[in-house]
C-alpha positions, 0 to 999 in steps of 0.5 A: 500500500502507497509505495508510489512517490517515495518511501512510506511506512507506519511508525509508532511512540509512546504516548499517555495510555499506549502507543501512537500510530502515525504514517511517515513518507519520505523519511530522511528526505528533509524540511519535515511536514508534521501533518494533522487530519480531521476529526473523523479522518486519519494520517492516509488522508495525507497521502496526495499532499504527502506524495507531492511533496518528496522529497521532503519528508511527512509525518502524519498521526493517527490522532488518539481515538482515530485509525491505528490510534483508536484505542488509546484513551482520553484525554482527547483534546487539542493540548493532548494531541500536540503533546501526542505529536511531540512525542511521535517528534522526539521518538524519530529525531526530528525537532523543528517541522513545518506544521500543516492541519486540515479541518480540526487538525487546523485546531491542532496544529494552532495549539501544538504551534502556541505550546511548542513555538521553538519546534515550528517553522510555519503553519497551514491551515487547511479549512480549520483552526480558526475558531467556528462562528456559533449562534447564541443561546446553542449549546457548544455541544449539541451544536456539533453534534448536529453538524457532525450528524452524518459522520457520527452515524457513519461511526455507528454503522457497520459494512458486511464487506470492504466494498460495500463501505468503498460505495458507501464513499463512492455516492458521498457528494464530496466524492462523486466527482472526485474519486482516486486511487489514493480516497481508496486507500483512505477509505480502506485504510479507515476500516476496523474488524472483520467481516460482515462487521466492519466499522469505521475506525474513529471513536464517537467519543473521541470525536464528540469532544475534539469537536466541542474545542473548535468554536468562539469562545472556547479554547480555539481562540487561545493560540490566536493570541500570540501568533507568531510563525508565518500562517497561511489560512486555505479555505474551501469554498463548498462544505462537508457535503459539496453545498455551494456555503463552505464551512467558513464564509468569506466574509468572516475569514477576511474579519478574522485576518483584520485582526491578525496581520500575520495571517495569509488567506488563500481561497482554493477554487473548486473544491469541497471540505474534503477535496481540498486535501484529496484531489488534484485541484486542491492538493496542488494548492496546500503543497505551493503553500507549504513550499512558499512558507519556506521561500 
């Protein structure tokens, strides 16, 4: 599995609770990307951008209660996920890493920036990290659990064959018009058990309280405070489920980078929340952006 565009294997470190999964591509290649999934993804989700951008190395977790890292137990979190990536850090040499998360791997690769500065070069943020607008008088809660409804019955369901959950993919509306070889080995790589069981390999638990970190007027907004590596911000114009409204509207990303001049933001034309990081347009876009932080 994902021999082409360079070297690849799975890697382990000691973490609170267990061991830490996390794939590594190009290793020794040099200038690492330390790379962060959304919250029910995983590392293969890097695998476009990873194979893009050899020689350069990339090293990608499995964040704790997702993929090859499912069991590992609470604490979940921001602070816990950055302390979980400084020690996959430290376990295979490297010290300082240009960091790139895409949706709340945005919110992890914010805190691990403001807790471990003298480690980071720069960041991306992939459509995620700055903090989500939300209505009053909604609890923070239950208002991610009703936009992560789709995903948290996905997490639920179980498949009878591994091609039964490909299709279940295939008719998604991120994908219809978007489906590689490299979303396959995403998706495969996602399940958990034996048939006729399969299960998606991300924790509900885990999910849920990852999710309650990501909006205004929660932790999210801590790491914004001090910003000090050169960000870009790349934003998605259409949603989770390929709607024309992206999870960030326009209007409110250019308020937020009024408020800090350090902040770069990108629009990414023509793709989804998920595309932009899973095909061709947007990969495309996310590599020229890690590169250029470097120039």
């Amino acid at each position: 599995m994902m021999s082409s565009g360079g070297s690849y294997r799975l890697v382990t470190a000691p973490v609170r609770g267990g061991d830490l999964t996390a794939g590594i591509w190009n290793e020794g290649g040099g200038e690492p990307v330390l790379a962060f999934h959304g919250v029910t993804a995983s590392h293969v989700s890097w695998l476009a951008v990873a194979r893009a951008l050899a020689p350069r190395t990339v090293i990608a977790p499995d964040l704790r209660g997702r993929g090859h890292s499912r069991e590992l137990p609470a604490p979940f979190g921001m602070a816990q996920h950055a302390e979980d990536a400084l020690a996959l850090l430290d376990r295979h040499g490297i010290e300082t890493v240009d960091v790139v998360g895409h949706s709340m791997g945005g919110f992890v690769a914010m805190r691990f920036a403001a807790k471990f500065p003298e480690r980071v070069r720069s960041v991306t943020l992939v459509d995620g990290g700055i903090p989500l607008p939300l209505p009053a008088g909604v609890p923070i809660a239950e208002l991610m659990r009703q936009a992560l409804g789709p995903a948290l019955a996905r997490l639920e369901m179980t498949y009878p064959t591994r091609e039964s959950y490909r299709e279940f993919w295939r008719a998604h509306p991120a994908f219809a018009n978007d489906w590689s070889p490299e979303v396959e080995e995403y998706v495969d790589y996602d399940l958990v058990g034996a048939e006729p069981e399969l299960r998606a390999s991300a924790s509900g638990v885990a999910v849920l309280a990852d999710a309650v970190e990501q909006g205004i007027g929660t932790i999210a907004e801590q790491p914004w405070t001090g910003l000090a590596a050169p960000t870009v911000f790349l934003r998605a114009p259409r949603g989770m489920m390929d709607g024309p409204e992206g999870l960030y509207a326009p209007g409110y990303v250019a308020d937020w980078a009024a408020l800090h001049p350090a902040l770069t933001v990108i629009d990414v034309p023509e793709v989804n929340h998920y595309t932009i990081v899973m095909s061709p347009r947007g990969t495309d876009v996310v590599v020229a952006a890690i590169r250029n932080q470097r120039s």
